[in-house]
DRENVEXZA-693323 format. One record per residue: residue number from 0; z, y, x of N, C-alpha, C in turn; residue in three letters. Coordinates in pm, 1 decimal, padded with zeros to 6 digits. Each point is the difference from the previous one (the first is absolute). Last residue first. Layout:
N
<atom><n>NUM</n><n_w>Z</n_w><n_v>Y</n_v><n_u>X</n_u><ca_w>Z</ca_w><ca_v>Y</ca_v><ca_u>X</ca_u><c_w>Z</c_w><c_v>Y</c_v><c_u>X</c_u><res>ALA</res></atom>
...
//
This chain:
43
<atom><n>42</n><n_w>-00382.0</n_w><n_v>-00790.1</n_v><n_u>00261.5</n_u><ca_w>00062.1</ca_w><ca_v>-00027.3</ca_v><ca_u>-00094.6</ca_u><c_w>-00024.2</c_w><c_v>-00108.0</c_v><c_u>-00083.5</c_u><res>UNK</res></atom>
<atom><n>41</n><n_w>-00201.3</n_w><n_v>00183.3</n_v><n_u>00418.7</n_u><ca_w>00118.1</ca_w><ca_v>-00100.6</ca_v><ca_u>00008.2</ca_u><c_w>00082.1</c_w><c_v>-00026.0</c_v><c_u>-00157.6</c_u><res>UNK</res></atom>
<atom><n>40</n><n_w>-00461.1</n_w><n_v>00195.6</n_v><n_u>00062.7</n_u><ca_w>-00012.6</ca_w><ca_v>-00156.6</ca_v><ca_u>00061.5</ca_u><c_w>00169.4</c_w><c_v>-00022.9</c_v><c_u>00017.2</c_u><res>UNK</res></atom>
<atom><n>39</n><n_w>-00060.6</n_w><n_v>00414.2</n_v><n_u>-00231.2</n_u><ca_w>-00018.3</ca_w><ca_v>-00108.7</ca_v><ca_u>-00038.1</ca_u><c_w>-00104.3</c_w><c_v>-00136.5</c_v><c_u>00046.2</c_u><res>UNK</res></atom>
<atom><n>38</n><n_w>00187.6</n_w><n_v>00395.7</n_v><n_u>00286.5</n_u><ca_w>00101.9</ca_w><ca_v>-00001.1</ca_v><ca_u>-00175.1</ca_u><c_w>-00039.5</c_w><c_v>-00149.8</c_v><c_u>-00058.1</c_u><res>UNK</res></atom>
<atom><n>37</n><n_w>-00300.2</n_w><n_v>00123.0</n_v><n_u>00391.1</n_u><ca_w>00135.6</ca_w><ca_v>-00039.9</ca_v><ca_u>00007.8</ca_u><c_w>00076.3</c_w><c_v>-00016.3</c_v><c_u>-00092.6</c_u><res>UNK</res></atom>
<atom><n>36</n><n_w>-00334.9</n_w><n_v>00220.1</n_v><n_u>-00111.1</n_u><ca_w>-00045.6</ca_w><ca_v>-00088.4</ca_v><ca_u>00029.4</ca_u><c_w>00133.6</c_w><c_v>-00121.0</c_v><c_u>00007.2</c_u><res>UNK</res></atom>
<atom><n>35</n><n_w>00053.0</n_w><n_v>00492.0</n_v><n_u>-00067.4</n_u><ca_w>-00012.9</ca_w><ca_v>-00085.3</ca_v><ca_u>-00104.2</ca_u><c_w>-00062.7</c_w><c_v>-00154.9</c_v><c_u>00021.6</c_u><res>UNK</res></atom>
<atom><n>34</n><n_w>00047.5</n_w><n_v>00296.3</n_v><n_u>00424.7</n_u><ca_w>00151.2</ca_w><ca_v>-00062.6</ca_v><ca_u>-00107.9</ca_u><c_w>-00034.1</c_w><c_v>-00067.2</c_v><c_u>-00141.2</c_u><res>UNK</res></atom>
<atom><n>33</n><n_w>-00379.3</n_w><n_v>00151.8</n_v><n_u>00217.4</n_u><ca_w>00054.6</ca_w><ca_v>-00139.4</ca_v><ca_u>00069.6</ca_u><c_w>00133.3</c_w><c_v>00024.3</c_v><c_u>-00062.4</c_u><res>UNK</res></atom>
<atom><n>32</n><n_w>-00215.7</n_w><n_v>00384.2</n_v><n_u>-00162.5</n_u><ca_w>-00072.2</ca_w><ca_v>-00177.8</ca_v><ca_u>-00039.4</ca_u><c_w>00051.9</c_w><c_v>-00129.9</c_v><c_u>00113.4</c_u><res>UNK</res></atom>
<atom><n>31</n><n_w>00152.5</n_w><n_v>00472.1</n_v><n_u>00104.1</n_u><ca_w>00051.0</ca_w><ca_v>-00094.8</ca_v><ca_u>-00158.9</ca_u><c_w>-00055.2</c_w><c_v>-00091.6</c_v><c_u>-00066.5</c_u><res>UNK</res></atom>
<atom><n>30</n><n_w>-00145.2</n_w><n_v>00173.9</n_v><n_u>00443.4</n_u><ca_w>00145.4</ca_w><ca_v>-00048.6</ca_v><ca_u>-00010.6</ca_u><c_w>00072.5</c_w><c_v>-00024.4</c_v><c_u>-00145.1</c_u><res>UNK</res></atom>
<atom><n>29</n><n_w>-00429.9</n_w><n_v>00230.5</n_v><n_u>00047.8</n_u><ca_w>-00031.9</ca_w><ca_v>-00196.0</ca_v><ca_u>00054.6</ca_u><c_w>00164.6</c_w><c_v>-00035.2</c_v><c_u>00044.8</c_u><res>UNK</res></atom>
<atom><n>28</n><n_w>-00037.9</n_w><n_v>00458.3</n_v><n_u>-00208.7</n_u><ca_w>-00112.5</ca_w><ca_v>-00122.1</ca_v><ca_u>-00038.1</ca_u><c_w>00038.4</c_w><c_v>-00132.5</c_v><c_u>00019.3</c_u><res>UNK</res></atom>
<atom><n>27</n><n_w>00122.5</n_w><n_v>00380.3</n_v><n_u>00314.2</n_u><ca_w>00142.6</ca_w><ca_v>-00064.8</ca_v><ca_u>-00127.6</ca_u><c_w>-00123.1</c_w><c_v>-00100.2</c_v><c_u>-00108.5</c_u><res>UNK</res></atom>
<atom><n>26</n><n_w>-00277.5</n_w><n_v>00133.4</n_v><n_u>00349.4</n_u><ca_w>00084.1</ca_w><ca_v>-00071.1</ca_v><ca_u>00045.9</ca_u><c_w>00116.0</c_w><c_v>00017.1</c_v><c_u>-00058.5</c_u><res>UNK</res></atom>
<atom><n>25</n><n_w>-00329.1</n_w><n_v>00241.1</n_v><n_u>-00167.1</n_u><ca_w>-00052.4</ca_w><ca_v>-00124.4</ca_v><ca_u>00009.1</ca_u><c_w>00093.1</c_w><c_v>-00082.4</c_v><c_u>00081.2</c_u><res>UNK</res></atom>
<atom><n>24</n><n_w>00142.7</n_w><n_v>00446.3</n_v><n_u>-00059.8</n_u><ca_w>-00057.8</ca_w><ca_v>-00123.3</ca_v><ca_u>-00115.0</ca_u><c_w>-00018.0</c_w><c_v>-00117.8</c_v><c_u>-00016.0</c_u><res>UNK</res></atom>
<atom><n>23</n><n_w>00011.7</n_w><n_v>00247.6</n_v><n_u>00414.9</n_u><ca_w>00111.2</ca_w><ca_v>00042.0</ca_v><ca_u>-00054.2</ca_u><c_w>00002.2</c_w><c_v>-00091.0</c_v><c_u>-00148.0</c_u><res>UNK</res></atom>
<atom><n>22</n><n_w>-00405.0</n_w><n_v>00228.3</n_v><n_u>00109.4</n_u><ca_w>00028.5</ca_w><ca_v>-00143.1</ca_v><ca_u>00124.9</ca_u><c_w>00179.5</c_w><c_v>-00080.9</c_v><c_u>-00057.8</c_u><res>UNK</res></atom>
<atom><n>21</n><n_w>-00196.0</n_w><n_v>00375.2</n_v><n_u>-00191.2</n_u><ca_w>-00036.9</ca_w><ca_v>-00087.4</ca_v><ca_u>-00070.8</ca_u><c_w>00039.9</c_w><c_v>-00136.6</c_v><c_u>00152.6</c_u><res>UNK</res></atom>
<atom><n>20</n><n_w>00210.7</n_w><n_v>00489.9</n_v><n_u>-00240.3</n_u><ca_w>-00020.9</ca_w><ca_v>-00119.6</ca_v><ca_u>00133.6</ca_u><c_w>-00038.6</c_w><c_v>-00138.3</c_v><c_u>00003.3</c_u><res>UNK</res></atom>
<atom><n>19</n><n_w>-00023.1</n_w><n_v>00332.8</n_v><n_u>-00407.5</n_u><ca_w>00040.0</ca_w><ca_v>00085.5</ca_v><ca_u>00116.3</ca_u><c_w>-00018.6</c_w><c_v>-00081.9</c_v><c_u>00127.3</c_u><res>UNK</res></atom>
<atom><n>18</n><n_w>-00089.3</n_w><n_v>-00179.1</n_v><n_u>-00426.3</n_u><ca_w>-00061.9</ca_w><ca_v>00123.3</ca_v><ca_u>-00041.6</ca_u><c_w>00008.4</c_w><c_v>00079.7</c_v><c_u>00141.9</c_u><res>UNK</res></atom>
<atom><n>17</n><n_w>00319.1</n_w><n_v>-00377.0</n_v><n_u>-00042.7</n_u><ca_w>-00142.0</ca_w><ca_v>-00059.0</ca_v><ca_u>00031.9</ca_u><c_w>-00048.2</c_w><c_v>00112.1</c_v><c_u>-00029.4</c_u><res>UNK</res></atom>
<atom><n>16</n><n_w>00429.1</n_w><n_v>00008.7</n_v><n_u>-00150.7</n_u><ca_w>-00053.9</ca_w><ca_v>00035.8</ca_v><ca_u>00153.2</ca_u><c_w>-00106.9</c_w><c_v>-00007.6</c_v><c_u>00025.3</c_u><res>UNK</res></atom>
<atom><n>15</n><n_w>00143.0</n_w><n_v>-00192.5</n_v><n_u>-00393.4</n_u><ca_w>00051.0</ca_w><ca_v>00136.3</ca_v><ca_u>-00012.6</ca_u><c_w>-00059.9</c_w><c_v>00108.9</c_v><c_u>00141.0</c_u><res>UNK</res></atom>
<atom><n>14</n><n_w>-00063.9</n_w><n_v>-00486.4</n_v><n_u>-00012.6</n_u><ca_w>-00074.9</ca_w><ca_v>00034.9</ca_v><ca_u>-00106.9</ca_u><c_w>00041.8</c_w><c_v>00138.8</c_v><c_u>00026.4</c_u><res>UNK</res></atom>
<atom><n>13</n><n_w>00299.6</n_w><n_v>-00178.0</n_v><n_u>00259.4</n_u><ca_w>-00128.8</ca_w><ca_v>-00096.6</ca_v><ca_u>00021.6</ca_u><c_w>-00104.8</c_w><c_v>00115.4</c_v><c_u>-00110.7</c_u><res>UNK</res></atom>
<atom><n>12</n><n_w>00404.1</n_w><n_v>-00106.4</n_v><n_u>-00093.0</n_u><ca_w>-00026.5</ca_w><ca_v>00119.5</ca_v><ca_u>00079.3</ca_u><c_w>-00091.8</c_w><c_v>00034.9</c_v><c_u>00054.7</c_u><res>UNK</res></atom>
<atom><n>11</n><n_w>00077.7</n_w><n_v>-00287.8</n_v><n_u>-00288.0</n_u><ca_w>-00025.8</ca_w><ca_v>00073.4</ca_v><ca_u>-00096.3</ca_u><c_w>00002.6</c_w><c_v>00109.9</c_v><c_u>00103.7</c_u><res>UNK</res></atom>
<atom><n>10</n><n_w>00062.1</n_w><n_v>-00388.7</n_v><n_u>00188.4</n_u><ca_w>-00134.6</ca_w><ca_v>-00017.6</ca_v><ca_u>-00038.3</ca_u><c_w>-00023.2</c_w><c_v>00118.0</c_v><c_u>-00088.1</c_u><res>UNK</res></atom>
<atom><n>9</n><n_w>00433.6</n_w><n_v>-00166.8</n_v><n_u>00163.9</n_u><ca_w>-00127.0</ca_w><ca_v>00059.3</ca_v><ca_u>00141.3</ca_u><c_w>-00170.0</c_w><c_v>00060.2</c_v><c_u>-00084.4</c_u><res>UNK</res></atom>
<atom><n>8</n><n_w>00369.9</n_w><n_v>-00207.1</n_v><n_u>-00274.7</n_u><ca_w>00054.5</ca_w><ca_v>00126.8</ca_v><ca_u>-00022.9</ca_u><c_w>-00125.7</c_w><c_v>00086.6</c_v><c_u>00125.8</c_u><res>UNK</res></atom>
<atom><n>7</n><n_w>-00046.6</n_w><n_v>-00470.6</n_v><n_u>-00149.0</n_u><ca_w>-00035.1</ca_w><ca_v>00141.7</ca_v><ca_u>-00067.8</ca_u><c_w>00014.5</c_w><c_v>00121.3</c_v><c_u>00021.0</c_u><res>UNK</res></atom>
<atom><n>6</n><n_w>00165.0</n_w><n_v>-00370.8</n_v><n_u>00279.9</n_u><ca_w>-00140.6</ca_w><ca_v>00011.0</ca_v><ca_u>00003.6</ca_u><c_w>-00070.4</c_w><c_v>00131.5</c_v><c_u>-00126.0</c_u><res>UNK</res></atom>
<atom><n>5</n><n_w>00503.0</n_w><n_v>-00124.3</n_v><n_u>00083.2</n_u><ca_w>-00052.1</ca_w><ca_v>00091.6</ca_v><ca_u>00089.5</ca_u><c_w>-00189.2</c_w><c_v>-00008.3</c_v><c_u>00002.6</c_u><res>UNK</res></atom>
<atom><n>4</n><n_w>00178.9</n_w><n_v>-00280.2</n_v><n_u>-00350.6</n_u><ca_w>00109.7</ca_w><ca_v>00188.6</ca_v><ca_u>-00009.1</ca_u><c_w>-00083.7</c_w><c_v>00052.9</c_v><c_u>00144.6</c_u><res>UNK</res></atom>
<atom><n>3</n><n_w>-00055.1</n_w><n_v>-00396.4</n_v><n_u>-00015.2</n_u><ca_w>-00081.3</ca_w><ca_v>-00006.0</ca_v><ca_u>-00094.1</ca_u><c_w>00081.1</c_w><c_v>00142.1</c_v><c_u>-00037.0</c_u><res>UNK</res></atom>
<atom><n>2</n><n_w>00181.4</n_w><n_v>-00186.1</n_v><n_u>00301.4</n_u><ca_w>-00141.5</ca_w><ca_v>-00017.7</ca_v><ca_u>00075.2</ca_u><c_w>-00062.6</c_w><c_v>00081.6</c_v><c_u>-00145.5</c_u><res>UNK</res></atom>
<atom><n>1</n><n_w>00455.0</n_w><n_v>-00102.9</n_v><n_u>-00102.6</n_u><ca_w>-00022.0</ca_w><ca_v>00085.0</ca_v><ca_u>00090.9</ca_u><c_w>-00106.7</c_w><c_v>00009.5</c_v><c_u>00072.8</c_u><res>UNK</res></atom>
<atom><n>0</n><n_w>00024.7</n_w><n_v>-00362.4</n_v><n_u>-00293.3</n_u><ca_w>00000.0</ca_w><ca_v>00120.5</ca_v><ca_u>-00083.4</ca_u><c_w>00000.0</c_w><c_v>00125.1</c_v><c_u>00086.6</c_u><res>UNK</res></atom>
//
């Protein structure tokens, strides 16, 4: 549930930011798709 709390929460920042630093983006991006990944290959 905490992978799955910190993957949204990277990702709305992610989105909110993205308009401004896109490099920056793209790498909170790909860190909340591997926590959600992670989230559910262990759950």
């Amino acid at each position: 549930m905490l992978w799955l709390i910190l993957g949204v929460v990277l990702l709305i920042i992610a989105i909110a930011g993205g308009v401004i630093i896109h490099p920056i983006l793209f790498v909170i991006a790909i860190l909340a798709l591997v926590m959600f990944l992670m989230r559910s290959r262990y759950a």
